[in-house]
N, C-alpha and C positions, 0 to 999 in steps of 0.2 A: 656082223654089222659093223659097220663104218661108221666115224660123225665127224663132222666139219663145220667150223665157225668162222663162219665172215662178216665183220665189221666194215665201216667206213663212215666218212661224212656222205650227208647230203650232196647230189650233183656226181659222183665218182663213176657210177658207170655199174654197183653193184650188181642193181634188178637186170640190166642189159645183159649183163654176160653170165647172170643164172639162167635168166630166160633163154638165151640160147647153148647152155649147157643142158639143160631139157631137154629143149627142142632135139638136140643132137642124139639123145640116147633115149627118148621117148620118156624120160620121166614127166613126175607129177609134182608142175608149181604151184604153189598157193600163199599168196601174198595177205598180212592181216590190213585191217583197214582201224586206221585211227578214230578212236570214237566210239567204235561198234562195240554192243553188251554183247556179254559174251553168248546168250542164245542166237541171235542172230550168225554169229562168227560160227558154231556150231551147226547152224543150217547151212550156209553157204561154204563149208568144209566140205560136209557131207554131200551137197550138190556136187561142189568138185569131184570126188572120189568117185559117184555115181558118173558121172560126165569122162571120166578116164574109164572104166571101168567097161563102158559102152551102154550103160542102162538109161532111161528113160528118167527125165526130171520126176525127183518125188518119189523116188524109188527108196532112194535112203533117208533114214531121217535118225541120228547117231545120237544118243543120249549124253556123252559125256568124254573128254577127250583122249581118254583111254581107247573106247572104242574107235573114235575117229583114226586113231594113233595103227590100233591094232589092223585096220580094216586097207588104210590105205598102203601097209606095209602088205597086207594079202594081194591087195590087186597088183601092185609092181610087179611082185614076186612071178604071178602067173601072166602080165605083159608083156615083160621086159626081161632079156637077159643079164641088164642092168641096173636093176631095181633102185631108184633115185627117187627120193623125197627133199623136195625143198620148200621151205616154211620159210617166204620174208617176212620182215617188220616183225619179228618176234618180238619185240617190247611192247606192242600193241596187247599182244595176247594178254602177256603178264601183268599187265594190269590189272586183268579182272580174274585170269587164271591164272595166280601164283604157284597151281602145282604142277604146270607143262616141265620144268626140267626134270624134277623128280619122275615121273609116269617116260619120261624117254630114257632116263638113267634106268630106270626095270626093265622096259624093253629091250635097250640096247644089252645089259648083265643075260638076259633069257636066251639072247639070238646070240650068245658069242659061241655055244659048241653045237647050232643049228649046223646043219650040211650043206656044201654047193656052198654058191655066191652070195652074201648078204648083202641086204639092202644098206645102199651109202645115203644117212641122211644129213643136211646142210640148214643148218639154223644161222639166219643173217638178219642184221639190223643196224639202225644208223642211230641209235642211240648209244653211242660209244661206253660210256660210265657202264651201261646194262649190262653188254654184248661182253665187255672185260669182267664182268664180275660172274659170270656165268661157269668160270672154269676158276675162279680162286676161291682161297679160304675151304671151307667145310659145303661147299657148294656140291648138287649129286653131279652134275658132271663135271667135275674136275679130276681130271686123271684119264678120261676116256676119250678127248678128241684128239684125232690125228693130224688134225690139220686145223688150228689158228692164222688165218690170213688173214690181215690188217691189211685195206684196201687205198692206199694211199690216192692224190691227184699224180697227173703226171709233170716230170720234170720241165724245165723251162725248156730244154731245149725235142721234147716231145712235144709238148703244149706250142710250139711255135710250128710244127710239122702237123698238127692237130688241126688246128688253125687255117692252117696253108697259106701263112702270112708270110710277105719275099722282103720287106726289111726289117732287119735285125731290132733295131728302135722302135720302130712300131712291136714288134712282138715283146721287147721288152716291159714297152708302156702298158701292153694287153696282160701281163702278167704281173703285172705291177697293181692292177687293180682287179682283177679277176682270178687269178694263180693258175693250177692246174687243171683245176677241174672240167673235166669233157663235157659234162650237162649243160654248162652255159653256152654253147655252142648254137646248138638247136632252138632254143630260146632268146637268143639274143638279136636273131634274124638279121634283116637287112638296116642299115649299112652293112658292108665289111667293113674291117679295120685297115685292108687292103686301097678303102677309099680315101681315109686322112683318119688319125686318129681322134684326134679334136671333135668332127662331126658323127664318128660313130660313138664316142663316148658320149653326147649330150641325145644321142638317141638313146642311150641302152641305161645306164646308172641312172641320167637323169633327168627320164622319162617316167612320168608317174603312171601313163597307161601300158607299160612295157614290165611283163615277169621276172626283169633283172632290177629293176628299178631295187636301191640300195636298199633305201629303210625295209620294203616290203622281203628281200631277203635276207635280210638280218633277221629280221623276228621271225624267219619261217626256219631261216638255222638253230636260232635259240630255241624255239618251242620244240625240235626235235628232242630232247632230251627232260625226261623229267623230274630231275632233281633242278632245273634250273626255274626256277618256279619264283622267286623275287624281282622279277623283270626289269623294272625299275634302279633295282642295286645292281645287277648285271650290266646296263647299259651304263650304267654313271664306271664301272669301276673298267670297261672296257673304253671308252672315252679316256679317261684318266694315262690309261697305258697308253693308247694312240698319243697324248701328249707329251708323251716323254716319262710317265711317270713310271720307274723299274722295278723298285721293290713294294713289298705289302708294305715300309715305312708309309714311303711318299705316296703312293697310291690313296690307304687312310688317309693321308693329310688333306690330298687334290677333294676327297668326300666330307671333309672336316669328323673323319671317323677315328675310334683307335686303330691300331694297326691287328689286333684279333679279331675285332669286326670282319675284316677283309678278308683274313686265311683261311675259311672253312669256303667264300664263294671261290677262291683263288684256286683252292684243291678242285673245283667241281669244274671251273674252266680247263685244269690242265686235263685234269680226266677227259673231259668230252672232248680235246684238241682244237680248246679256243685260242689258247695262249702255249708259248714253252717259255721252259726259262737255259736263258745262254749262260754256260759256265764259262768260270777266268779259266783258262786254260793252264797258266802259271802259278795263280794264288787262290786259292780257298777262301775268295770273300763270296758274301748272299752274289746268286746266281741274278741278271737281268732278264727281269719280265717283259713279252713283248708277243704282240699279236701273232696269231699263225695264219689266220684269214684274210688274205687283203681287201675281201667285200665288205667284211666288216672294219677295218681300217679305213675303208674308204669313206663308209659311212658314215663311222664316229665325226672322222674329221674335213670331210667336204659336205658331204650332203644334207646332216642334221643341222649344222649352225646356218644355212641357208636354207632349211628346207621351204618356208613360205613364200621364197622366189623359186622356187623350182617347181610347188606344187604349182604354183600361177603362171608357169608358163616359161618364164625366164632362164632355161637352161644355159642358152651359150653366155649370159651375164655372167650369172652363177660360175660359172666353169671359167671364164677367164680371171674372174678376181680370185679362183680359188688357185691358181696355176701357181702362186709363189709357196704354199703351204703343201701342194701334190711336189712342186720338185723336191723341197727340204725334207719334208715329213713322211711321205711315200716312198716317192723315185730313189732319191738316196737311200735310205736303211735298207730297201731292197736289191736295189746296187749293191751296195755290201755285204746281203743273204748270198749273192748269188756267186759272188766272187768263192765266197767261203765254199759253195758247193760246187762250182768249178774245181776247188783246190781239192777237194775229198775226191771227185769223181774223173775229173780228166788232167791235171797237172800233172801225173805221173809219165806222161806221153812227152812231157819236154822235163824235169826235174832228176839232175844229173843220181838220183839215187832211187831213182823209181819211186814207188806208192808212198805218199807219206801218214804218218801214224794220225791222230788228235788233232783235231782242223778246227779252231774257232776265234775268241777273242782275249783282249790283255790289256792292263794299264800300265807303264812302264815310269816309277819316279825318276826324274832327273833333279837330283838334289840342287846342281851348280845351277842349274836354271829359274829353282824352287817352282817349279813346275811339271806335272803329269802327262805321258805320250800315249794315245789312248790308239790301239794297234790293230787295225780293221780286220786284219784275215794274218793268223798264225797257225803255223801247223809245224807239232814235236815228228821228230825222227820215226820212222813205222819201228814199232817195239816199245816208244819209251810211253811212260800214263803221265797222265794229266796231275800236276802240282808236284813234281819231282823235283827237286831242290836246283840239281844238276842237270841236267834231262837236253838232251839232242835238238837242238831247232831247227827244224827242215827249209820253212819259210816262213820271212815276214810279209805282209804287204797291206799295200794302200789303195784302198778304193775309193773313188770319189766321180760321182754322177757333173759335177757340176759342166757348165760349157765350155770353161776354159781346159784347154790342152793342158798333162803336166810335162813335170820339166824336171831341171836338175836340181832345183828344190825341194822338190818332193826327193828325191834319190837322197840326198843330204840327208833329210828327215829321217827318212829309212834306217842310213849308216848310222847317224846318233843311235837309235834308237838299238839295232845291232849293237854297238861298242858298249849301251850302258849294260846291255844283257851280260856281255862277255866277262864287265866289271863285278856284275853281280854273281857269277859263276855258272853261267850255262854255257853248254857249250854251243858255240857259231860259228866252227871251222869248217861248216859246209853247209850255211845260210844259201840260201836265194833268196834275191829281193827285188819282190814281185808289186808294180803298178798298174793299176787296171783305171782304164779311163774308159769311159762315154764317147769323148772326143779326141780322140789320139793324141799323139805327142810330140812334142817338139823338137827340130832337127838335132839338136845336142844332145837330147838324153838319148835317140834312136843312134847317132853316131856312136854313144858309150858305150850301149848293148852289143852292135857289133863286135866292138872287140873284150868284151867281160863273159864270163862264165855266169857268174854269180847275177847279172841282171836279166830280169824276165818280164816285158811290155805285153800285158794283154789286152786288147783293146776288145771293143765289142763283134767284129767277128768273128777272133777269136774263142771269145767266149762262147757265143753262140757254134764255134766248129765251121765257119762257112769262107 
């Protein structure tokens, strides 16, 4: 016997590609249903099983999930040369039967010196905090699955291929408020985004008869999870962050809370993958808190402070006054997510030393100036770790969404910023210093780059590879 655990958020694509992992090799799906006491869950198991098995409704009727357990491991076995059990939404179950891991951890110790092909079963759910806690600590199955798959969104430049969006800026804007996730897809209908973005966004966020509609997915993402159960302090302390606020300091303060108030909901966000925190990649000060969902960024900060003109009707209002707070507060930070992941993932294709090592952010003092350079996208040399006194600097650079082109001020900026490193003792005898613009650049810095090694203009085709 085999076991496999797959996690992910809501929207990812889990059930799609179980269900057609089934399909494939003839096993037996069965999905829990939220809500459901556990007899009910127990009949409509036991239907399944009979329903695989070829028998007539009402045939089975399975007393306890043992037997369910044992019964449908029988019929695979004599169906299928592949014997496949998958059980989604398993945090449903444990709700009401906290002994389901325990009863598969016997089963699975029973079937290890069985004979022939054992059955592979696959336990999934979007309850992320759950699905992790399943195989750690003194939990019965820890140590026994072979496969932990963490079922991410897809990258931005998948998500725009997903899509079958043909300009780059529109698929940036679509990913800027939606991310990767393939389920909004299906549900977010017509317009395209292919039509203008403006008017498919005031259909789809900020449409209150529409299943994207923001508020309504936020609360349908938070209720996935159930330790997040203070609804109310959830929303205020994800609001807080969409404002800029980064540590459990400020955060507590934006709540008028102490700052231990905040760390125990903070730990249940990073768990469930509301929020991450971005490490200095140079210095060992508190890491920056910051959304991971852009549905729910979108909502904290466009849709709830307006929602009584939205509900009423007024979306393109709504959405045009909100336009100065989406460029600075959305478009931008996520501009500069995406750089940082261009630089992990495909800057080794132009970066005269190939792949580079630790990709993220930095604040750099400039004493003579008595002021701080705060450094959008760095990445140390591939080999050196992060806060290495000394440590290799692959690249610096600078991101910025805004509409103006850059230029050779920004380049300037860069070189400060290089030289005060060099001062400080790291080493940057084989920097690139890399500008990523929105709107491309202008004719002198493009003149520079031709003849420098060391300068690298990426603009948004680039990024996007097209």
């Amino acid at each position: 016997m085999r076991l496999g655990i797959v996690s992910g958020r809501r929207r990812h694509g889990k059930s799609y590609l179980l269900r057609a992992l089934s399909e494939a090799v003839g096993g037996l799906y069965i999905t829990a249903v939220r809500a459901e006491g556990r007899l009910p869950a127990l009949q409509r198991f036991s239907e399944a099983i009979a329903t695989h098995a070829g028998l007539r409704p009402g045939t089975l009727n399975l007393p306890d999930w043992r037997a369910v357990l044992t019964n449908s491991l029988d019929v695979m076995a004599r169906r299928s040369e592949t014997p496949l059990l998958i059980i989604d939404e398993l945090p449903y179950l444990l709700q009401h039967s906290p002994e389901l891991p325990g009863l598969i951890q016997q089963l699975y110790d029973e079937h290890q010196w069985s004979e022939g092909i054992g059955a592979r079963v696959i336990l999934c759910g979007s309850a992320m905090s759950v699905m992790h806690e399943l195989l750690s600590g003194t939990n019965p199955l820890r140590g026994r699955a072979v496969i932990d798959l963490r079922l991410g969104a897809f990258d931005y430049r998948a998500s725009r291929d997903f899509w079958q969006i043909e300009d780059p800026l529109t698929a940036l804007h679509v990913h800027a408020v939606l991310g990767g996730a393939p389920g909004y897809r299906p549900i977010a209908g017509r317009p395209s985004p292919n039509d203008g973005f403006d008017e498919w966004l005031t259909h789809t966020l900020l449409d209150p008869g529409r299943a994207v509609y923001s508020p309504t997915e936020t609360e349908y993402l938070l209720r996935e999870d159930p330790r997040i159960t203070q609804h109310t302090l959830y929303y205020d302390i994800l609001t807080a962050i969409a404002n800029g606020a980064g540590t459990p300091t400020k955060i507590g303060s934006a709540l008028g809370r102490q700052r231990n108030a905040v760390t125990h909901p903070l730990d249940v966000l990073e768990s469930t993958g509301y929020i991450h925190r971005e490490q200095d990649i140079l210095r060992p000060r508190h890491p920056v808190i910051t959304l991971a969902d852009p549905v729910i960024r979108f909502n904290q900060l466009i849709t709830l402070p307006q929602e009584t003109s939205v509900e009423q009707g007024f979306a393109e209002e709504t959405w045009k006054s909100s336009t100065p707070t989406f460029n600075s507060k959305i478009l931008g930070p996520h501009f500069e997510d995406l750089a940082r992941t261009w630089t992990r993932r495909h800057a080794h294709t132009v970066l005269p030393n190939g792949l580079p090592g630790p990709v993220g952010t930095t604040e750099v003092a400039d004493p003579a100036a008595r002021t701080k350079h705060e450094v959008d996208v760095i990445a140390l040399a591939l080999g050196e770790r992060p806060h290495s006194p000394r440590a290799r600097i692959a690249l610096l650079g600078e991101a910025k969404a805004t509409a103006a082109r850059r230029g050779t001020g920004d380049l300037q900026r860069l070189e400060r910023i290089r030289d005060l490193l060099t001062e400080q003792g790291y080493d940057t005898s084989g920097v690139t210093l890399a500008l990523f613009s929105l709107h491309g650049f202008h004719a002198d810095v493009v003149e520079l780059a031709r003849g420098r090694g060391d300068l690298l203009l990426v603009d948004l085709e680039t990024l996007y590879g097209v």
